[in-house]
LOTOR-585964 format. One record per residue (C-alpha): x, y negated, z; residue number from 0. Coordinates in steps of 0.25 Angstrom, whole numbers. Layout:
N
+-------+-------+-------+-----+
|     X |     Y |     Z |   k |
+-------+-------+-------+-----+
|     X |     Y |     Z | NUM |
...
+-------+-------+-------+-----+
REM end
This chain:
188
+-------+-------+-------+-----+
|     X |     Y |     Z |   k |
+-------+-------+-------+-----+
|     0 |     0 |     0 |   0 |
|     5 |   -14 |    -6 |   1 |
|     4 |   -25 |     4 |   2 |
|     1 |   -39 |    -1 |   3 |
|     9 |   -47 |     8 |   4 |
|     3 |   -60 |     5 |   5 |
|   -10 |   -56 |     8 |   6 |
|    -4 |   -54 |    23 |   7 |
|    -2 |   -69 |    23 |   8 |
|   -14 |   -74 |    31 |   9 |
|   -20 |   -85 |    21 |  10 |
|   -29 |   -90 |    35 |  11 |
|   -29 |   -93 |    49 |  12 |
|   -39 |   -97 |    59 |  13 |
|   -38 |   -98 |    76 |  14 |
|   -47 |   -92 |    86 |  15 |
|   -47 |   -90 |   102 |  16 |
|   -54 |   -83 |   111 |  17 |
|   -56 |   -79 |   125 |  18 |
|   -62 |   -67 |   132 |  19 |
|   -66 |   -62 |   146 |  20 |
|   -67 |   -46 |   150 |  21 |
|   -64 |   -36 |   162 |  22 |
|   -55 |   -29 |   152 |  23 |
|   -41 |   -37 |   147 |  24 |
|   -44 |   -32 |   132 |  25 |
|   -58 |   -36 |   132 |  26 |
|   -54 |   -49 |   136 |  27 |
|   -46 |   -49 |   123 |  28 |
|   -56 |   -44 |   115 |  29 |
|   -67 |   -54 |   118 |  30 |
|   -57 |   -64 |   116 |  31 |
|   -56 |   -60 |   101 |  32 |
|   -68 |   -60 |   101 |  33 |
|   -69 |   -74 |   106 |  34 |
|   -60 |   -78 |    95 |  35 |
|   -67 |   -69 |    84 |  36 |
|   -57 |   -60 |    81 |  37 |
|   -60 |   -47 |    88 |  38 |
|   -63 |   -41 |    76 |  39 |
|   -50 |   -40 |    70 |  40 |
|   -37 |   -32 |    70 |  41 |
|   -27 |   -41 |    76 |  42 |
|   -14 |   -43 |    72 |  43 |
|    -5 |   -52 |    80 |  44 |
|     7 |   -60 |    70 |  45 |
|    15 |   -69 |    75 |  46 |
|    16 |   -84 |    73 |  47 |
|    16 |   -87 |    57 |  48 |
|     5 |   -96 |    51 |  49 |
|     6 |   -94 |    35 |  50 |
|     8 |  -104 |    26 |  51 |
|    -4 |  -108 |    21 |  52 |
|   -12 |  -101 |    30 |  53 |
|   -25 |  -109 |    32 |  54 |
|   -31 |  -112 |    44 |  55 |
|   -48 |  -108 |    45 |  56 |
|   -59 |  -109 |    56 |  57 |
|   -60 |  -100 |    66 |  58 |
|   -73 |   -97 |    60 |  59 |
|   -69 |   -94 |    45 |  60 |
|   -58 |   -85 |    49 |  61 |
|   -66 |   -77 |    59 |  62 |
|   -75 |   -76 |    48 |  63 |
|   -64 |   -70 |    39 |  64 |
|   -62 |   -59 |    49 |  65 |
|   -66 |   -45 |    45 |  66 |
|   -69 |   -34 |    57 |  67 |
|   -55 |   -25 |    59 |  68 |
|   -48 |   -34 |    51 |  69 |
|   -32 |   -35 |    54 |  70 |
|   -31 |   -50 |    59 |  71 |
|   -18 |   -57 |    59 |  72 |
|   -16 |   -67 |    70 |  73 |
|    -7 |   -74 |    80 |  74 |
|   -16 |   -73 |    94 |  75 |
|   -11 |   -79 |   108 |  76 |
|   -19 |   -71 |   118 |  77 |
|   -18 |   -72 |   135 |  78 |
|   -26 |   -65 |   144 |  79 |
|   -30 |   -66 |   160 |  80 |
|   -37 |   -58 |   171 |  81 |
|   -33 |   -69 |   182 |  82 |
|   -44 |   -78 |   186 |  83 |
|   -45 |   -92 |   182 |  84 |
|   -33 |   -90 |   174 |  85 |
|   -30 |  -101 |   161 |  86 |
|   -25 |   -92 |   150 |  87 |
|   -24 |   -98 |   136 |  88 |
|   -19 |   -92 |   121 |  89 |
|   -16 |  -101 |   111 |  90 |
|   -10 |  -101 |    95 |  91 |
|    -6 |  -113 |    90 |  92 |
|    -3 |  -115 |    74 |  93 |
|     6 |  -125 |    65 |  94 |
|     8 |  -126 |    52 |  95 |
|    13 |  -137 |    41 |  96 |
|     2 |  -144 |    36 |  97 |
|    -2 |  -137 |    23 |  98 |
|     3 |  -125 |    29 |  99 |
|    12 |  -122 |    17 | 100 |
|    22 |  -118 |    28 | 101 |
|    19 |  -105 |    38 | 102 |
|    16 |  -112 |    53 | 103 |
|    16 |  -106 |    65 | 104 |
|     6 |   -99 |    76 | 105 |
|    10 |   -98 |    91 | 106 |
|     2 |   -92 |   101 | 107 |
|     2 |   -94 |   115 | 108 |
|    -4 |   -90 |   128 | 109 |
|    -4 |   -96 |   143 | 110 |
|    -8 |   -96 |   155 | 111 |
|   -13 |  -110 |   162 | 112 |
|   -14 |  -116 |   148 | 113 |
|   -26 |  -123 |   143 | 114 |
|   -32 |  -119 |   131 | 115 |
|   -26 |  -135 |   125 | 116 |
|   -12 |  -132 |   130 | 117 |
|   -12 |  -117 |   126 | 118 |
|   -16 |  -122 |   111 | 119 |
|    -6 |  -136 |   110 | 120 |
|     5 |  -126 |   117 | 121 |
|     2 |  -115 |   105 | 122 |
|     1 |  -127 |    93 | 123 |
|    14 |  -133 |    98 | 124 |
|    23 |  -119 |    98 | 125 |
|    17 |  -117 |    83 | 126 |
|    21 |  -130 |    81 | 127 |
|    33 |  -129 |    87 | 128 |
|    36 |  -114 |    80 | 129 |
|    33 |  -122 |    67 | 130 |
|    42 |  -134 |    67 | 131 |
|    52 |  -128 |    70 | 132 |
|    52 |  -120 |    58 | 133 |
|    50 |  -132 |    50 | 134 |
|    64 |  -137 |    57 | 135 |
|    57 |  -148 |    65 | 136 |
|    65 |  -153 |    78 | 137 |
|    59 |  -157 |    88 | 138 |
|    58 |  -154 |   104 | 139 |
|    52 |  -143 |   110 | 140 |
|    50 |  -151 |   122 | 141 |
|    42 |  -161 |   116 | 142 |
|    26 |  -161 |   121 | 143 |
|    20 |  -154 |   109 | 144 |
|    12 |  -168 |   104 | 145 |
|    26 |  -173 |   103 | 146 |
|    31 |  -161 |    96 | 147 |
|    19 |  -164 |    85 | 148 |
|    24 |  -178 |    83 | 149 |
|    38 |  -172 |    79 | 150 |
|    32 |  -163 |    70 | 151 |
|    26 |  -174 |    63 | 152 |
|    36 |  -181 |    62 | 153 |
|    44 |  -172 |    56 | 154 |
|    35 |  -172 |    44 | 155 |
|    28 |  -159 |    44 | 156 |
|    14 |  -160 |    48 | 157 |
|    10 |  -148 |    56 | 158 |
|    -4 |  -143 |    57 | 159 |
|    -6 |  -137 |    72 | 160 |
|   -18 |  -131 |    80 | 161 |
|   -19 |  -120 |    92 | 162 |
|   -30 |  -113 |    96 | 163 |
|   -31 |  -107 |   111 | 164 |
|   -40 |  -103 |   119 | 165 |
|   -39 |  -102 |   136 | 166 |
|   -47 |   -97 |   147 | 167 |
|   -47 |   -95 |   163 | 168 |
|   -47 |   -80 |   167 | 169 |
|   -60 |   -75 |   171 | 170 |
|   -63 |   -79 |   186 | 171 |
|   -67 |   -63 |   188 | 172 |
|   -54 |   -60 |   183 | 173 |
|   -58 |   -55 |   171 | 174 |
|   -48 |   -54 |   158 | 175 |
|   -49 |   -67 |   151 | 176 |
|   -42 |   -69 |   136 | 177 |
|   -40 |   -78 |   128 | 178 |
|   -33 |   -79 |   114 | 179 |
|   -31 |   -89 |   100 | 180 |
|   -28 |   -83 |    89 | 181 |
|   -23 |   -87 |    74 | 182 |
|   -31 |   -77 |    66 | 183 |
|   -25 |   -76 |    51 | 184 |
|   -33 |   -72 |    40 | 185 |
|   -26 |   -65 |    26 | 186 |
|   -38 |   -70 |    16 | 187 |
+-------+-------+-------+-----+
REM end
């Protein structure tokens, strides 16, 4: 069997989050996919490469896309809790040039005692981050990251960045709570 390698190349991407409560870890997972609109599909987790010209759709047109036992490529930040009370978040974060005619980057994170804003600027900076330097931008990895932006400006490329995340407190009766953001690629 021949494999056509550019039809590996996800042509779409779109980003979804979730959270879900159960007694059992696992189902706590599962009903966080399903949050997010994803349960359906066979995951397969890839690292942090967005493709050139990879466009960006709604959640609801990509979930739409989605076929039952499909293998699903995606970059998924996932954290999970039993602790009452806890703030647990997962984040990804995406940049890319504007145009995309260059591959971006996607990063995922996950915390503990991180809001859902901080978790998502914290993911959008490390892909923006990731991608500069690939682009041979210098800048300092000290800066605040709405400093950082201004240096990436300046240096004449205009990114495009987003995050999507998702927190939660553990459940008060101790319950498993998950939560997860995920960049869902699509091939067609």
């Amino acid at each position: 069997m021949k494999m056509n390698r550019e039809a590996m190349v996800p042509k779409k991407v779109f980003l979804t989050n979730g959270v879900g409560v159960h007694k059992d870890m696992l189902a706590s997972f599962e009903l966080a996919l399903r949050d997010a609109g994803i349960e359906k599909c066979n995951l397969v987790y890839v690292s942090s490469i967005l493709p050139p010209k990879c466009k960006i759709v709604s959640r609801n047109k990509g979930l739409m896309q989605l076929k039952e036992g499909q293998l699903t490529y995606c970059v998924m930040a996932k954290n999970q809790t039993n602790e009452p009370n806890r703030l647990l978040s997962a984040a990804v974060g995406m940049a890319m040039t504007k145009g995309y005619e260059q591959y971006g980057y996607l990063s995922e994170h996950h915390a503990f005692g991180q809001t859902e804003k901080a978790a998502g600027e914290y993911a959008e900076d490390l892909a923006a981050s990731m991608l500069a330097t690939t682009l041979g931008i210098q800048f300092d990895p000290n800066l605040a990251w709405d400093e950082r932006k201004q240096v990436y400006k300046a240096s004449g490329h205009v990114f495009v960045t987003r995050p999507i995340a998702q927190s939660a407190r553990g459940n008060k009766a101790g319950l498993w709570t998950t939560v997860l953001a995920a960049a869902v690629f699509l091939l067609d």
